[in-house]
C-alpha positions as CSV (number, residue, x, y, z in Angstrom):
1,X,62.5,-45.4,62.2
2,X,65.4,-45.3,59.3
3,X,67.1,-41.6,59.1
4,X,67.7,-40.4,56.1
5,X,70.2,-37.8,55.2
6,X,67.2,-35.1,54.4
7,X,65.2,-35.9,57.5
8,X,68.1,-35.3,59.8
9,X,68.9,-31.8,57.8
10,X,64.9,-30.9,58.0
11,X,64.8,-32.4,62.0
12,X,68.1,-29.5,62.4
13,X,66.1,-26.6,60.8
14,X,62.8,-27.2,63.4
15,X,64.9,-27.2,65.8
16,X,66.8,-24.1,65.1
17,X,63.5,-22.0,64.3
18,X,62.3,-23.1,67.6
19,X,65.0,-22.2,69.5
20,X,65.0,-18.9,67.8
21,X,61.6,-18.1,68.6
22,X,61.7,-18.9,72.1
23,X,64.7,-16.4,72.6
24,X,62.5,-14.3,71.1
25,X,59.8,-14.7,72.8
26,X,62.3,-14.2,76.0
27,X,63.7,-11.1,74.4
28,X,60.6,-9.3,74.1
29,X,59.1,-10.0,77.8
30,X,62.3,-8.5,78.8
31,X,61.4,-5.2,80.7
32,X,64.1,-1.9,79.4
33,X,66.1,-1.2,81.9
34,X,65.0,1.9,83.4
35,X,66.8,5.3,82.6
36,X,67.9,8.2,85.2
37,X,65.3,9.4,87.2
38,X,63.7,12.6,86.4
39,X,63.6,15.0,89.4
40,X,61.3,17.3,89.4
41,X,62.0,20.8,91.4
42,X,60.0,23.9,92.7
43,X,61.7,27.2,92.9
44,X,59.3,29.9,94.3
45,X,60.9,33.9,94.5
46,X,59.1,36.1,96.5
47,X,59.6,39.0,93.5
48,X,61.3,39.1,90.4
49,X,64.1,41.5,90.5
50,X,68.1,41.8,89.5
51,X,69.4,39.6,92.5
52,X,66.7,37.1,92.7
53,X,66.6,36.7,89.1
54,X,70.3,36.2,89.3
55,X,69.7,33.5,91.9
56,X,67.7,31.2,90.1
57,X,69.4,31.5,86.6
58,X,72.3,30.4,89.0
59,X,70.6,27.4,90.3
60,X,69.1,26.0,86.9
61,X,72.5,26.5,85.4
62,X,74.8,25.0,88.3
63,X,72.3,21.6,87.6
64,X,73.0,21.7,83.9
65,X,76.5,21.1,84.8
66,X,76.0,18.3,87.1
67,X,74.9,14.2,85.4
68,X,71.3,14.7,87.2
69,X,68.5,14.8,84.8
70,X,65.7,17.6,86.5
71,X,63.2,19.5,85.4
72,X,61.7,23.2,87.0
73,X,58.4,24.3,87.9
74,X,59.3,28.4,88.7
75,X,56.9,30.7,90.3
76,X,56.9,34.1,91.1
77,X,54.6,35.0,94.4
78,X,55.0,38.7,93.2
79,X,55.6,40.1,96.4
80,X,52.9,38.3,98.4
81,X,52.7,36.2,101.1
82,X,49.5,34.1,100.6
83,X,50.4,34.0,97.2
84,X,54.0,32.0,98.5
85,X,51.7,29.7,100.8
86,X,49.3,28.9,97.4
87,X,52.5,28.1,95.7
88,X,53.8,25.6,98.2
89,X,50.7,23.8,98.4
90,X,51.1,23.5,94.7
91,X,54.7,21.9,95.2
92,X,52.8,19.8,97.5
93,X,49.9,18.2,95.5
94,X,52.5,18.0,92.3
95,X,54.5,16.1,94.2
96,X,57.6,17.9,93.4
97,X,61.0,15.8,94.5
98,X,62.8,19.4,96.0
99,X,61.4,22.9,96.5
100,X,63.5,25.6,96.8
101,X,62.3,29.2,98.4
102,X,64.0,31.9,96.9
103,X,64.3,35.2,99.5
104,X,62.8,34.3,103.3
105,X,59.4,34.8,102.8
106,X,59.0,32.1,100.0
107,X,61.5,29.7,102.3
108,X,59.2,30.1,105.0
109,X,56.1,29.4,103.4
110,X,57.8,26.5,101.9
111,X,59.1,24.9,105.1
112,X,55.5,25.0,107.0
113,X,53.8,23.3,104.1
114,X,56.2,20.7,104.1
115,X,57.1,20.6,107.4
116,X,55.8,17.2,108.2
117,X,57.2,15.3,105.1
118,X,60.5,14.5,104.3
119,X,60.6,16.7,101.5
120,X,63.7,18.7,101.0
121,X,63.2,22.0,100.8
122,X,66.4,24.2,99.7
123,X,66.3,28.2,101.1
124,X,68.2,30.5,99.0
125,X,69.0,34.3,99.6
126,X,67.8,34.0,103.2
127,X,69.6,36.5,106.1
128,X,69.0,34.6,108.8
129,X,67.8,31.1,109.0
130,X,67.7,31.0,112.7
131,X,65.6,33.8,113.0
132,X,63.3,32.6,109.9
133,X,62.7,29.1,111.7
134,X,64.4,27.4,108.5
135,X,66.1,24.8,110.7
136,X,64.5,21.4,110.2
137,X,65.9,18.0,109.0
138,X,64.5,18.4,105.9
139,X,66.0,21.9,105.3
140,X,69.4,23.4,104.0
141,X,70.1,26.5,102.4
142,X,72.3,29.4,101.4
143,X,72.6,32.8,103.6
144,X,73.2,36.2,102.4
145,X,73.9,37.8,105.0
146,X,76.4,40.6,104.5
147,X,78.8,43.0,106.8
148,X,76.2,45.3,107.1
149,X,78.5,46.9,109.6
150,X,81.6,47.4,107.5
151,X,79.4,48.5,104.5
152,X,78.1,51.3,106.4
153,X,81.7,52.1,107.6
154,X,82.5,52.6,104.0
155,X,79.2,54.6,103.7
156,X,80.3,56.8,106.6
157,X,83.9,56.9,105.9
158,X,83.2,58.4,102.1
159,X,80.9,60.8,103.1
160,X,80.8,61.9,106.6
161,X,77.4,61.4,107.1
162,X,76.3,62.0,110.5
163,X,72.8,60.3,110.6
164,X,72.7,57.3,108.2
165,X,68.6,56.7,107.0
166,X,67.1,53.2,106.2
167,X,63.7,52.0,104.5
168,X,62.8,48.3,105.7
169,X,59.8,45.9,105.0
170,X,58.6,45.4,108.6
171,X,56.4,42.2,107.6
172,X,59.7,40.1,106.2
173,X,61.8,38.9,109.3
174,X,64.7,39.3,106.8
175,X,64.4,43.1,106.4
176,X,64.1,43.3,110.4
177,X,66.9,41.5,110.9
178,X,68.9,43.7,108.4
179,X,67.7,47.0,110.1
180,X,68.4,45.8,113.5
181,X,72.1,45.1,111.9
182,X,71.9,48.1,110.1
183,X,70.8,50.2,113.7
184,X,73.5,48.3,115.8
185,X,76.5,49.3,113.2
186,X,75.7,52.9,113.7
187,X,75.4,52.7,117.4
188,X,78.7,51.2,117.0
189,X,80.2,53.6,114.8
190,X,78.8,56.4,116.6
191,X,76.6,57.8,114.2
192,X,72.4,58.6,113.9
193,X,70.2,56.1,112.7
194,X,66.6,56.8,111.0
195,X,64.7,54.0,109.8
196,X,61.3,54.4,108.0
197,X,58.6,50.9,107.6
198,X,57.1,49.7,104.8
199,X,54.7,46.5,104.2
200,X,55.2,46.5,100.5
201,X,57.0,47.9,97.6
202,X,54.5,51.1,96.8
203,X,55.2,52.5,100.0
204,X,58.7,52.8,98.9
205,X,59.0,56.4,97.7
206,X,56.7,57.9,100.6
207,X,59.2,56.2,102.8
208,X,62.3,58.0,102.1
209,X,60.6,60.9,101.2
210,X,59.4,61.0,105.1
211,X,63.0,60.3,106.6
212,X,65.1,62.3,103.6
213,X,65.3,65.3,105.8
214,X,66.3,64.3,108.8
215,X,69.1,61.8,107.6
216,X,72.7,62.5,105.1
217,X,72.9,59.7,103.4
218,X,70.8,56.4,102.8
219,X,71.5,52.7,103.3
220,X,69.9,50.0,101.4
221,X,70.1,46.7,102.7
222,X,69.1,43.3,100.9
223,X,65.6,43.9,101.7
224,X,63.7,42.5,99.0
225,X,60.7,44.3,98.8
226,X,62.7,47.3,99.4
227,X,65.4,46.5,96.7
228,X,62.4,46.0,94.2
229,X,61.8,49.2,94.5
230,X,65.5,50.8,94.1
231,X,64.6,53.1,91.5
232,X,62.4,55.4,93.9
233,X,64.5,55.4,96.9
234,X,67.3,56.5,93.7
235,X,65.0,59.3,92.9
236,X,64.5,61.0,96.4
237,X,68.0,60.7,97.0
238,X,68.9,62.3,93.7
239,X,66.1,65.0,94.2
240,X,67.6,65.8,97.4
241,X,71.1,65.4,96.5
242,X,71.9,62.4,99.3
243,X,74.0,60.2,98.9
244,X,72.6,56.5,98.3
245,X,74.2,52.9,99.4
246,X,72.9,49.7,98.2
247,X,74.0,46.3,99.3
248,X,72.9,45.0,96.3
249,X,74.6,45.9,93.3
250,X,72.6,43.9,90.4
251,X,70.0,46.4,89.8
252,X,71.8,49.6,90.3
253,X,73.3,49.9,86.4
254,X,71.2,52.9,85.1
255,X,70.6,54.4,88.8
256,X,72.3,57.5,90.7
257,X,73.3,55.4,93.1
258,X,76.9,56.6,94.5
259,X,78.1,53.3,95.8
260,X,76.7,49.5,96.0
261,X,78.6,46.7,98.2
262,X,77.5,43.1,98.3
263,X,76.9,39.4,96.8
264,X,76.9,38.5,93.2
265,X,73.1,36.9,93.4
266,X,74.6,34.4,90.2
267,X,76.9,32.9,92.8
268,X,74.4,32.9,95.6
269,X,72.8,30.7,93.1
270,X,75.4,28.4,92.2
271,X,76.1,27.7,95.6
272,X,72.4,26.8,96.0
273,X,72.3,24.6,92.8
274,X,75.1,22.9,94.9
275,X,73.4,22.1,98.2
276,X,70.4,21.1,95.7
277,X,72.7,18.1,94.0
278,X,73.9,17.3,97.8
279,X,70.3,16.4,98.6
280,X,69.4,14.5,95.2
281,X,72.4,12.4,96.0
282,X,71.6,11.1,99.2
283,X,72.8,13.9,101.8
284,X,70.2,15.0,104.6
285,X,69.4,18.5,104.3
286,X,69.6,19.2,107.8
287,X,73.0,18.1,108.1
288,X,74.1,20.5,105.8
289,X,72.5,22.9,107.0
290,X,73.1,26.6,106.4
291,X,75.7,27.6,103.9
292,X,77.7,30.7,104.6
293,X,79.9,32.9,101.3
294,X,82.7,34.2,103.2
295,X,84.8,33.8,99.8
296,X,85.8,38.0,99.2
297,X,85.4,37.2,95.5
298,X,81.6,36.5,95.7
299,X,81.3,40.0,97.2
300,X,81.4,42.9,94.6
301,X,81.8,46.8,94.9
302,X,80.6,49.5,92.8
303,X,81.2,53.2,92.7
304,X,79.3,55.7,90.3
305,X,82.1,58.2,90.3
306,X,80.0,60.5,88.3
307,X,77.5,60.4,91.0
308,X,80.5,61.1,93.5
309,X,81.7,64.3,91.7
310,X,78.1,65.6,91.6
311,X,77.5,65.6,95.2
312,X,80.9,66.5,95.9
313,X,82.2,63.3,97.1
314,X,86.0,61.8,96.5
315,X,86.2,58.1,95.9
316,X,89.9,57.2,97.2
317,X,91.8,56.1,94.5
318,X,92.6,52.8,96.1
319,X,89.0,51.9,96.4
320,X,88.8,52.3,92.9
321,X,91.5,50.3,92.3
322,X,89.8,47.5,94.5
323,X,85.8,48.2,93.1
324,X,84.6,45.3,90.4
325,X,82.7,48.3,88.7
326,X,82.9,51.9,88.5
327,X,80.6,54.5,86.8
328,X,82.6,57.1,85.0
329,X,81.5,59.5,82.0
330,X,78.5,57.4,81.8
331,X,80.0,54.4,80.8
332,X,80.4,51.1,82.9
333,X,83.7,49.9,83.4
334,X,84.1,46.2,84.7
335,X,87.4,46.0,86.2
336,X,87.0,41.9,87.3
């Protein structure tokens, strides 16, 4: 067969479109190459209040920080238990990649459901963890316990009190725990103790009102369903001119409340958004385990010194000079 100069061109074209299509054929059966995974996480609160709100605004924004791409499914079990159990289950059948109890109950309820799986699940704002049965391989977390001991001291030191009074939630193992605390620093100190059981937050008021008598001052602990609540433990104390201590000082702005002494919840959070990346990233949650603040900065200490003068109470100067916050003239004064 003789070549001519035009068949050889029109021979170089056929090939060229075929080639062309056959890398495009190619190109297109290429899969994408996949993007980050998206995690999907539960975070279920026992209530929604100050500290617990704090929390989890501090764990949503600790992973905004971080290159993980998640998304949140957030429920509230409104102070409930079998409410806390209904939401693991739905953690459960959603098959969420971390859950994430917010307060003991919640944590609890979380850690049975998933209990046999290999599920993280991520306590936050729990007292004890030991006590609460949180210790699994598939569990990690972030304690609040505070010095109930040298809180009270401070109570005691600032106003003399000679029988300190207490309101607990006797179904949560985190408000026994915090009583029994609470019971074993007065021993210590050598003053009265008075405590007064609750099962949920309306039995709040009728509480202190039975113990307000017997007792000079009132100590709060992080009792959730007792915190909740603040405002009517505030307004038998102010009725009956006690003096009132809270160990959590996120929902006392607008209160009576002479002093408060504790965690900022927003960097209980953070710390939890932390132990959350550990465990997306490959660490075992049980070998983390449970995470302890002991940085004094996380800690803060308020004084309503107009509170103070009313019942007749001096704040020393150089607690005020140490406080984060005091109270004075009715306006809020941040000092770090």
């Amino acid at each position: 067969m003789k070549f001519t100069l035009r068949t050889t061109v029109l021979l170089f074209v056929m090939i060229l479109t075929t080639v062309s299509f056959a890398f495009a054929a190619g190109a297109a059966e290429t899969p994408a190459a996949p993007g980050p995974k998206t995690y999907k996480i539960g975070i279920s609160k026992i209530i929604s209040h100050p500290a617990l709100d704090a929390a989890e605004k501090g764990i949503m924004d600790y992973l905004a920080t971080t290159d993980l791409k998640v998304t949140f499914d957030l429920q509230n079990a409104n102070g409930d238990i079998s409410t806390s159990s209904s939401i693991a289950q739905k953690f459960k059948s959603d098959k969420v990649d971390v859950v994430i109890g917010i307060a003991t109950p919640t944590a609890q309820a979380l850690a049975q459901v998933f209990s046999a799986s290999s599920t993280p699940v991520v306590f936050s704002a729990v007292t004890d963890s030991t006590e609460a049965g949180l210790v699994a391989a598939n569990i990690a977390g972030v304690s609040d316990k505070n010095p109930v001991e040298e809180q009270i001291k401070l109570l005691v030191d600032i106003t003399g009190a000679k029988t300190i009074g207490n309101i607990y939630a006797s179904g949560e193992a985190n408000g026994v725990v915090l009583m029994e605390m609470a019971k074993a620093a007065c021993e210590k100190l050598g003053v009265g103790f008075v405590s007064a059981a609750i099962s949920n937050s309306s039995e709040v008021k009728m509480a202190t009102q039975s113990i307000i008598d017997r007792v000079d001052a009132i100590y709060i602990a992080t009792d959730n369903a007792v915190i909740s609540a603040l405002a009517s433990v505030d307004d038998v104390t102010t009725k009956a001119g006690k003096p009132l201590m809270s160990a959590d000082p996120s929902g006392i702005e607008g209160l009576n409340i002479m002093m408060a002494w504790g965690f900022d919840y927003y960097s209980i959070g953070l710390e939890t958004g932390r132990v959350v990346e550990r465990v997306l990233k490959g660490e075992k949650a049980g070998t983390i385990g449970t995470v302890y603040i002991t940085d004094p900065s996380k800690f803060e200490l308020w004084f309503n010194l107009d509170t103070a003068k009313k019942l007749g109470y001096t704040v020393p100067q150089s607690l005020q000079d140490s406080a984060a916050v005091l109270i004075k003239d009715g306006k809020t004064i941040r000092q770090k």
